[in-house]
C-alpha positions as CSV (number, residue, x, y, z in Angstrom):
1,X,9.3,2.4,-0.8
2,X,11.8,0.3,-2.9
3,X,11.2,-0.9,-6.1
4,X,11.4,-4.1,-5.3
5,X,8.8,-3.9,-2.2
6,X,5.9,-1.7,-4.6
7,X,6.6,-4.2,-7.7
8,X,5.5,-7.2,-5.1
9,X,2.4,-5.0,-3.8
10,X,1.4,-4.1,-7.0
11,X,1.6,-7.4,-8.7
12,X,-0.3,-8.6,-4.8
13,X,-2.8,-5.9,-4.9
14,X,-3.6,-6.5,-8.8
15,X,-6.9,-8.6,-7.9
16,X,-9.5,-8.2,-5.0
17,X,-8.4,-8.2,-1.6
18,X,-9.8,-8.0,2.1
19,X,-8.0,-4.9,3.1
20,X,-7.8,-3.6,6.4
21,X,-6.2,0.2,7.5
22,X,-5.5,1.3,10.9
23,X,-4.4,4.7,12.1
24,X,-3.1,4.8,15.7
25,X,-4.9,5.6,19.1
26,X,-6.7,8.7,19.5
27,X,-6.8,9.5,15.5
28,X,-6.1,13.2,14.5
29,X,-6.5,14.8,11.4
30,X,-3.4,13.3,9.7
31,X,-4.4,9.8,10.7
32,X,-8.1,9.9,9.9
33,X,-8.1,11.4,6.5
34,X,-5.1,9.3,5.4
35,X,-6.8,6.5,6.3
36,X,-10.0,7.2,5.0
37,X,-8.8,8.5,1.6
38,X,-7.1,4.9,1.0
39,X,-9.9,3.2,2.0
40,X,-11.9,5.0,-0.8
41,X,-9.2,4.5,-2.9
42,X,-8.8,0.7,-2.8
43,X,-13.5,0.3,-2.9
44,X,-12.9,2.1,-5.6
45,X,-10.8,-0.7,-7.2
46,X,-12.6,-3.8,-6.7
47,X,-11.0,-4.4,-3.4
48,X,-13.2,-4.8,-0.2
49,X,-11.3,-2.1,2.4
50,X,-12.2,-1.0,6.0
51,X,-10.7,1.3,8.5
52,X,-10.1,-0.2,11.9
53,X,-9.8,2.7,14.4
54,X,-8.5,1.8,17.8
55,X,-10.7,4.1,19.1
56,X,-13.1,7.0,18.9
57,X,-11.6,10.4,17.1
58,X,-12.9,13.9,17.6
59,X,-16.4,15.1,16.7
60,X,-14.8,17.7,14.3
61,X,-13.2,14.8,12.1
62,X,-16.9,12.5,12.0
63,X,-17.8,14.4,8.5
64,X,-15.4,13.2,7.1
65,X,-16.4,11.7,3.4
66,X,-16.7,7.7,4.8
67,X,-16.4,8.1,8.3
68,X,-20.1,6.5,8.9
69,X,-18.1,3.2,8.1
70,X,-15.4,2.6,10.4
71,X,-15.1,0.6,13.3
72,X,-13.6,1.2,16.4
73,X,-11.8,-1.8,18.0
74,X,-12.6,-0.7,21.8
75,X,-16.3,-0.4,21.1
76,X,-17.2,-2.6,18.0
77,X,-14.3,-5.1,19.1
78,X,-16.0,-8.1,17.3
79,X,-16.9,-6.9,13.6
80,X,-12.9,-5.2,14.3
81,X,-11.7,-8.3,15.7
82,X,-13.5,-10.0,12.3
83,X,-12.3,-7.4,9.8
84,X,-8.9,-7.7,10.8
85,X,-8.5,-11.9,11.1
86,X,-10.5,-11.7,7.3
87,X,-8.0,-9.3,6.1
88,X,-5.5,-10.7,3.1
89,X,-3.1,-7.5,4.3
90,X,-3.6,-4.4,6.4
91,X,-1.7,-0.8,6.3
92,X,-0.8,1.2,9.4
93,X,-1.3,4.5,8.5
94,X,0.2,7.4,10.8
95,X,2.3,5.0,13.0
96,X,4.8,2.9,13.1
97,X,5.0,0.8,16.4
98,X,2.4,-2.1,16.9
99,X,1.7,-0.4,20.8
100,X,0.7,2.8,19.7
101,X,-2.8,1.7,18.5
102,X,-3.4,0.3,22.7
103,X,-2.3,-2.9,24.4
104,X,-5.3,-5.1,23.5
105,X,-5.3,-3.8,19.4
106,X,-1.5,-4.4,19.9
107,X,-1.9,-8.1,21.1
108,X,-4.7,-8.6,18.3
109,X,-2.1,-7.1,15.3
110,X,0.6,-8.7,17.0
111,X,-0.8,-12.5,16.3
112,X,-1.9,-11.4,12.9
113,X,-0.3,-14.0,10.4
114,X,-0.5,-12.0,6.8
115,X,1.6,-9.1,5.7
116,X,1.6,-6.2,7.0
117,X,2.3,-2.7,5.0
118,X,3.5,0.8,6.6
119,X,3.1,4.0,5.3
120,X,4.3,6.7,7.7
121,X,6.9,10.0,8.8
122,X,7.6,9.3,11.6
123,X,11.1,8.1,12.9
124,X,12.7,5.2,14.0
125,X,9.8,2.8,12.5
126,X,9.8,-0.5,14.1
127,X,10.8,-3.8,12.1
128,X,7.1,-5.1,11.6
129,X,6.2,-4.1,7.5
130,X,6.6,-6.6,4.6
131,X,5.9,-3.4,2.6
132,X,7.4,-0.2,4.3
133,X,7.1,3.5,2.8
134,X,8.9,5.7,5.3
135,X,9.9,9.3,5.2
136,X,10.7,11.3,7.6
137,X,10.9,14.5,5.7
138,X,7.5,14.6,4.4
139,X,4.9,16.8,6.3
140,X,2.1,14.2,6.6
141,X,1.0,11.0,6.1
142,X,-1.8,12.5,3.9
143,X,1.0,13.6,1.2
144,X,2.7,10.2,1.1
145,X,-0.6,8.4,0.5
146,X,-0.2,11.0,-2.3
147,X,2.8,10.0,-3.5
148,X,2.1,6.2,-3.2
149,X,-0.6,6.4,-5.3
150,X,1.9,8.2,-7.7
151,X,4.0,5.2,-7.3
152,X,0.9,3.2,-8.6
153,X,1.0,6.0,-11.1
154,X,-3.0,6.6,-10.4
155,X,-3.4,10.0,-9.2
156,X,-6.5,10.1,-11.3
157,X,-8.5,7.9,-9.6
158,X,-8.5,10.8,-6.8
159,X,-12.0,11.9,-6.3
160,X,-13.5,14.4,-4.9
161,X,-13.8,12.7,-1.7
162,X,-10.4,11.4,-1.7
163,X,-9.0,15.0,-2.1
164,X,-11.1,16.4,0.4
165,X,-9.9,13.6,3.0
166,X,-6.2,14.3,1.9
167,X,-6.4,17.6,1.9
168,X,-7.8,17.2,6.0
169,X,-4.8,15.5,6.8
170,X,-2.5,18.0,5.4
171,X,-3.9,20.7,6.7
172,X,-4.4,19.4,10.1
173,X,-1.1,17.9,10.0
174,X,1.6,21.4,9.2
175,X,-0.7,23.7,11.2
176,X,-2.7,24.7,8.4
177,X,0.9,25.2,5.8
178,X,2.5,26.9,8.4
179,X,5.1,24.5,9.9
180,X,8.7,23.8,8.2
181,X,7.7,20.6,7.4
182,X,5.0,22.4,4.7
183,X,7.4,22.1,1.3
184,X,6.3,23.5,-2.3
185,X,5.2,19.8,-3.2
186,X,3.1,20.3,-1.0
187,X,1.5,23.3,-2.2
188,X,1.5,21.5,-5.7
189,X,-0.2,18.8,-3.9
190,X,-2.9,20.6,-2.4
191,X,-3.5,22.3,-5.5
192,X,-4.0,19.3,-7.6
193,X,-6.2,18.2,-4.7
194,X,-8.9,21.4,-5.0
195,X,-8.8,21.1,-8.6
196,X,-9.8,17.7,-7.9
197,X,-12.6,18.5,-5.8
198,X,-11.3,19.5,-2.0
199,X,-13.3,22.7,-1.1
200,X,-10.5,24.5,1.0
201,X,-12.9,26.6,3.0
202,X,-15.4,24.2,4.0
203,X,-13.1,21.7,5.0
204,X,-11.2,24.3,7.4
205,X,-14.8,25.7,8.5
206,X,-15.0,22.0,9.4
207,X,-11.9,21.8,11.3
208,X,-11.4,24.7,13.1
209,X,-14.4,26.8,13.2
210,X,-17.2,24.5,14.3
211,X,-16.4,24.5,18.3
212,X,-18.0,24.0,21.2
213,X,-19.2,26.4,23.7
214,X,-17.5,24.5,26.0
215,X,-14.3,23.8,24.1
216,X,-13.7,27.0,24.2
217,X,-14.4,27.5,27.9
218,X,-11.5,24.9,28.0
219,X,-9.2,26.2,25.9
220,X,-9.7,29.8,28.6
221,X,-8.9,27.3,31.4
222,X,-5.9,25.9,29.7
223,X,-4.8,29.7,28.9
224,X,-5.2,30.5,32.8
225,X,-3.0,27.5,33.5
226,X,-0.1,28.5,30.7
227,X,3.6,28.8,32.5
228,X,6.1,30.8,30.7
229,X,9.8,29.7,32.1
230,X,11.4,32.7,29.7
231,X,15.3,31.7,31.5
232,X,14.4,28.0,29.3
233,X,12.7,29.9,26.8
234,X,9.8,27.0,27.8
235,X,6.8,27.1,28.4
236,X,3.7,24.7,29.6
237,X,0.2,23.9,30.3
238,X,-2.0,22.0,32.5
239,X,-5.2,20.5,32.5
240,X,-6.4,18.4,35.2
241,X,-9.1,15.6,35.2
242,X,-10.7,17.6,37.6
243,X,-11.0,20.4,35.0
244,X,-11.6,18.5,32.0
245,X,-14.9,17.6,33.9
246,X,-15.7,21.1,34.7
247,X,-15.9,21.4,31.1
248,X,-17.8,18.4,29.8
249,X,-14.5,17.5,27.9
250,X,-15.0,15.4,24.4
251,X,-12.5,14.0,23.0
252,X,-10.2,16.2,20.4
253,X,-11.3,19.3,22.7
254,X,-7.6,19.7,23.6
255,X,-6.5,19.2,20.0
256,X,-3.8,22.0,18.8
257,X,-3.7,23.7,22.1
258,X,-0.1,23.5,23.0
259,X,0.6,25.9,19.9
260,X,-0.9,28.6,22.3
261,X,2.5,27.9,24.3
262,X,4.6,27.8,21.0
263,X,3.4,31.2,20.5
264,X,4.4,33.4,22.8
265,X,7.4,35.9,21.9
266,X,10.8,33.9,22.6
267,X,9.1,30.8,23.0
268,X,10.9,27.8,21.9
269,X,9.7,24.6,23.8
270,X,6.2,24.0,24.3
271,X,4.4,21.2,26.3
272,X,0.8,20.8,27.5
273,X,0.1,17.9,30.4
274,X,-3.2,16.2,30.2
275,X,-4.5,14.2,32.8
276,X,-6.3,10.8,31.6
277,X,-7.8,9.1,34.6
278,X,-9.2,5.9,31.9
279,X,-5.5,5.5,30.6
280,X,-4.0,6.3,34.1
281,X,-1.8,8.2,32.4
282,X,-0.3,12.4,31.9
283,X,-0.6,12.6,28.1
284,X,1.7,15.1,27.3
285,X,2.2,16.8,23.5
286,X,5.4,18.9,23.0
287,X,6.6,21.4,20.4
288,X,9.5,23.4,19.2
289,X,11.2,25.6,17.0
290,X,14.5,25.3,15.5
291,X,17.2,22.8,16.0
292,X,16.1,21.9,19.6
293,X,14.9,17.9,18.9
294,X,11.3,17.1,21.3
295,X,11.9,14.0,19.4
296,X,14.9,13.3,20.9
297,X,13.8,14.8,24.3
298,X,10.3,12.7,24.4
299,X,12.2,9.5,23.4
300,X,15.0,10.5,26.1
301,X,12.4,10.6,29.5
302,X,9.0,10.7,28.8
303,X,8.1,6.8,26.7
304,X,7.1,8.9,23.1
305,X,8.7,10.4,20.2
306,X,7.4,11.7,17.1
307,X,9.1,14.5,15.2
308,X,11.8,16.7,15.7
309,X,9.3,19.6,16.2
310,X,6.3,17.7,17.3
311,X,6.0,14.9,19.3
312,X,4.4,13.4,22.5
313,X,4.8,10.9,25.2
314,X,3.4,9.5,28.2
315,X,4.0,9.7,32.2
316,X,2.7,7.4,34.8
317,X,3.0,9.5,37.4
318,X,0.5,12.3,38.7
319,X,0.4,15.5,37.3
320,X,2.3,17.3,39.5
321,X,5.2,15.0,39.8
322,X,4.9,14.9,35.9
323,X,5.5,19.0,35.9
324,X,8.4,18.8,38.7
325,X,10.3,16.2,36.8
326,X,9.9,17.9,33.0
327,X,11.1,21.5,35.1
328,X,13.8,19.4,36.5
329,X,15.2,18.8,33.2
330,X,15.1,21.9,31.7
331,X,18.6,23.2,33.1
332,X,20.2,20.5,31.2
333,X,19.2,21.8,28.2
334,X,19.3,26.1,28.8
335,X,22.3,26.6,26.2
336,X,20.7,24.0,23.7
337,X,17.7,25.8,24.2
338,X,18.9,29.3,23.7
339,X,20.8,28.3,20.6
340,X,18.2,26.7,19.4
341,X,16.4,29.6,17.2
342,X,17.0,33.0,16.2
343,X,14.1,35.3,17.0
């Protein structure tokens, strides 16, 4: 953020506001501790904060230190709808396009006549911040709510809460440390953060070891329906409605599973295809390694976007047409991908 912009929401934020924070639609781990840690943050200074979810996030995140006091705009629309109009500012937290919080949160934002502020990694942010702190180069939202409270030179005020909702993001959001994007600041960052309180084990325990019997019966039928395209160095999953059912499917059950793909030996390009009947949509997550962009590729043909190495997008047609049209592609990019990353 430029000096100019954090001098003017410093000197704006330096008496009691309504504040309202908003991560985008279907909250991960980045979004929903980033989110939640502010929140705490800004009670903690006098100011009266709320996170507005679009909607619901997975089970796995709902221990999360304040998570008993957001509302979700789909199914508490009102007291959202209320928060937002009574708000004096709001931050978008882990996004940075008004439609990726859902068409009717979009429409609400979108008539919203105070200041917005951004804080976000993603690229290409749209033009919609009074305030904007953008950088693409930092792992996760998490660490540059981090480094803004640095810029309010107030790292003290984390508590123990804070650090364990920052440290959730983190973790969640560089694979638990292990993707490029995880720098040494980071590692100083998460240290500070468990000698501020964040108990490392729990809060993975939390995460990743509390599943569901049938999660995991999932996650086998997502394995059975891995592709390997080894001449693309691609590969992809599937998972139907149909399946999803089979399953009793809850929401964050399909959470990380595209890494599976990422994993395999000589594996480069990863995507997973999710059918979502209620959206009428194929929700599709891709990964990569390398120099090969799904950023760029996501952007290119399927509505999304995201990071070079991690993005997603969206088709409207069904899931097989979805599969034919990403295979199609994948001959226009065989030398790109075979450059791409040295085993």
């Amino acid at each position: 953020m430029e000096n100019g912009q954090l001098n003017r929401l410093k000197a704006f934020l330096s008496s009691p506001k309504n504040i309202v924070i908003v991560p985008h639609r279907n909250p991960d781990g980045d979004a929903m501790g980033s989110t939640l840690a502010l929140c705490q943050y800004f009670n903690s200074k006098n100011h009266k904060a709320t996170v507005v979810a679009p909607n619901e996030y997975p089970e796995f995140l709902h221990w999360l230190p304040g998570s008993e006091n957001v509302w979700l705009f789909d199914k508490q629309n009102n007291q959202s709808k209320r928060a937002i109009n009574n708000s004096d500012i709001i931050f978008l937290l882990d996004f940075n396009a008004l439609h990726r919080v859902g068409d009717d949160m979009a429409k609400t934002l979108e008539a919203y006549t105070n200041d917005f502020a951004m804080i976000d990694h993603h690229q290409q942010p749209d033009d919609v911040a009074t305030y904007l702190y953008s950088d693409t180069s930092v792992c996760s939202t998490a660490q540059m709510v981090y480094h803004f409270l640095e810029m309010l030179e107030d790292t003290q005020s984390i508590t123990k809460n804070i650090a364990t909702c920052l440290y959730t993001g983190i973790m969640t959001d560089t694979g638990s440390f292990r993707f490029r994007s995880t720098t040494s600041t980071t590692h100083r960052i998460v240290a500070d953060l468990i000698d501020k309180g964040a108990e490392n084990d729990k809060i993975h325990n939390q995460v990743y070891d509390a599943n569901s019997y049938n999660r995991l019966l999932l996650l086998g039928q997502a394995l059975t329906n891995l592709k390997a395209l080894p001449e693309y160095k691609t590969a992809f999953i599937t998972l139907s409605d149909a399946e999803k059912k089979k399953y009793g499917y809850q929401k964050g059950d399909t959470e990380g599973v595209v890494n599976y793909a990422l994993s395999l030996k000589g594996i480069i390009f990863a995507a997973i295809f999710i059918e979502d009947v209620e959206q009428k949509i194929i929700k599709i997550s891709f990964r990569s390694k390398g120099s090969f962009s799904v950023n760029k590729f996501a952007r290119a043909y399927f509505n999304g976007g995201g990071h070079d190495n991690a993005s997603g997008g969206k088709s409207d047609v069904s899931l097989e047409e979805t599969v034919a049209y990403f295979t199609s592609l994948l001959p226009n990019y065989k030398d790109e991908l075979q450059q791409s990353y040295e085993e």
